[in-house]
C-alpha positions as CSV (number, residue, x, y, z in Angstrom):
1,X,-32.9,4.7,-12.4
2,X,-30.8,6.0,-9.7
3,X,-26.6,6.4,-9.1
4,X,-24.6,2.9,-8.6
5,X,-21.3,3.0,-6.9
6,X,-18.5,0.3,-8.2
7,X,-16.3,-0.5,-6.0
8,X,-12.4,-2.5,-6.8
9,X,-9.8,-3.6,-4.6
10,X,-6.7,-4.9,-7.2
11,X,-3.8,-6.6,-5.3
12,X,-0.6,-7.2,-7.1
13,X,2.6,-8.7,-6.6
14,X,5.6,-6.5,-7.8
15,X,8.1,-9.7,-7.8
16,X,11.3,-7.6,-9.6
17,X,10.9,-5.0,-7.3
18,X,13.6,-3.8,-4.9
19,X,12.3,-0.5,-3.2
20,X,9.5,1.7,-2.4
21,X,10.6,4.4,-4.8
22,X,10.1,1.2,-7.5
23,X,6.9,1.1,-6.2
24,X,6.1,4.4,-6.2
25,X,7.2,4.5,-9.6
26,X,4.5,1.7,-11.3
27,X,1.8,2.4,-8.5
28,X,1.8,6.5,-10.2
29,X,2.2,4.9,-13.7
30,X,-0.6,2.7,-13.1
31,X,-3.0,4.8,-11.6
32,X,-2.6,7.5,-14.0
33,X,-3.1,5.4,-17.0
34,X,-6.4,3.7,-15.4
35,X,-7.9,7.4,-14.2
36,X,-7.5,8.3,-18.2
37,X,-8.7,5.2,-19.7
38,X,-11.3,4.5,-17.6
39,X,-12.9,7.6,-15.9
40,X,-12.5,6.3,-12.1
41,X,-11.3,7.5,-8.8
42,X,-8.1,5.4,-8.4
43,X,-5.5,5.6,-5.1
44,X,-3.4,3.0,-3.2
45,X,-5.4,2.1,0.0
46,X,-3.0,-0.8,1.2
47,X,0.3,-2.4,2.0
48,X,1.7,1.3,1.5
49,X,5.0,-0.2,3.0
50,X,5.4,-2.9,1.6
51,X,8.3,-3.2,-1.6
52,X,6.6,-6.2,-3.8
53,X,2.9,-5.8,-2.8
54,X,0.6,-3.2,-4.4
55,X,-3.1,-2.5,-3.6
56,X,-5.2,-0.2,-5.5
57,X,-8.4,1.0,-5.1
58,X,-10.9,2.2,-7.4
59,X,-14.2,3.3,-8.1
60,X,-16.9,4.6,-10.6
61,X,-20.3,6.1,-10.3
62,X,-22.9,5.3,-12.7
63,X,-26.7,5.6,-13.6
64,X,-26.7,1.6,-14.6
65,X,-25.0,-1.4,-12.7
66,X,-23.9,-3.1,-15.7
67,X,-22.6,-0.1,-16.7
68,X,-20.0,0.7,-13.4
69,X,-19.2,-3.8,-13.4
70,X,-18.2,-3.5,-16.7
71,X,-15.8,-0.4,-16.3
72,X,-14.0,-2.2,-13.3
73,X,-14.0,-5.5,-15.3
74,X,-12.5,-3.6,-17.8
75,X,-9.8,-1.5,-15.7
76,X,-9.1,-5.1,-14.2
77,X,-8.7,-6.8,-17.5
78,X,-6.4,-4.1,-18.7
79,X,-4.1,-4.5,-15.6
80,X,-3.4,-7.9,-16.1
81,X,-2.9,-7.5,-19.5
82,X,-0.7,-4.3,-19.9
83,X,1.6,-4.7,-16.6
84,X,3.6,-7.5,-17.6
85,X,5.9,-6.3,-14.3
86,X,2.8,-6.9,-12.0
87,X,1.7,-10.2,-10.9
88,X,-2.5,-10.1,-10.4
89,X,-2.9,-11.9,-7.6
90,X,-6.4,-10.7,-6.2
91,X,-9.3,-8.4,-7.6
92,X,-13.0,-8.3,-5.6
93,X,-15.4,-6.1,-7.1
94,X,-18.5,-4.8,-5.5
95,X,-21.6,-3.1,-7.4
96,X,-24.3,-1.3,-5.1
97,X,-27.1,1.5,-5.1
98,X,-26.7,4.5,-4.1
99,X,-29.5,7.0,-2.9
């Protein structure tokens, strides 16, 4: 065995949204609720100034691979599912070694 690193880039579209301070508001919501459910490092990395656009990065460390895909299958699944004011447009996940 060894550590894996999981690796998630979500991008959403915010369509009802009319300001960064919106934005602000459902990109802290969001985050928080995934870094309790699900255990992972979660931040915006993208499109910080952008109104309707959200990216989100996250990640996981793990002694199994399956393990760390399923988490950020999960965390994805409950995005699109929960944020009904978030359109999912794009999620790439990555699964690698580490060490």
């Amino acid at each position: 065995m060894g550590m894996t690193v999981g690796v998630c880039r979500i991008t959403l579209r915010l369509p009802e949204n009319a300001s960064l301070k919106g934005k602000r508001r459902v990109v802290k919501s969001l985050t928080e609720k995934l870094r309790n459910k699900f255990n992972v490092a979660v931040a915006e990395v993208d499109a910080n100034d952008r109104w309707q656009i959200a990216i989100i990065g996250l990640t996981c460390v793990s002694n199994d691979a399956r393990h760390a895909r399923e988490m950020l299958d999960g965390a994805v699944e409950f995005v699109q599912r929960t944020r009904l004011d978030a359109e999912l447009l794009e999620s790439e996940i990555e699964v690698s070694r580490a060490f």
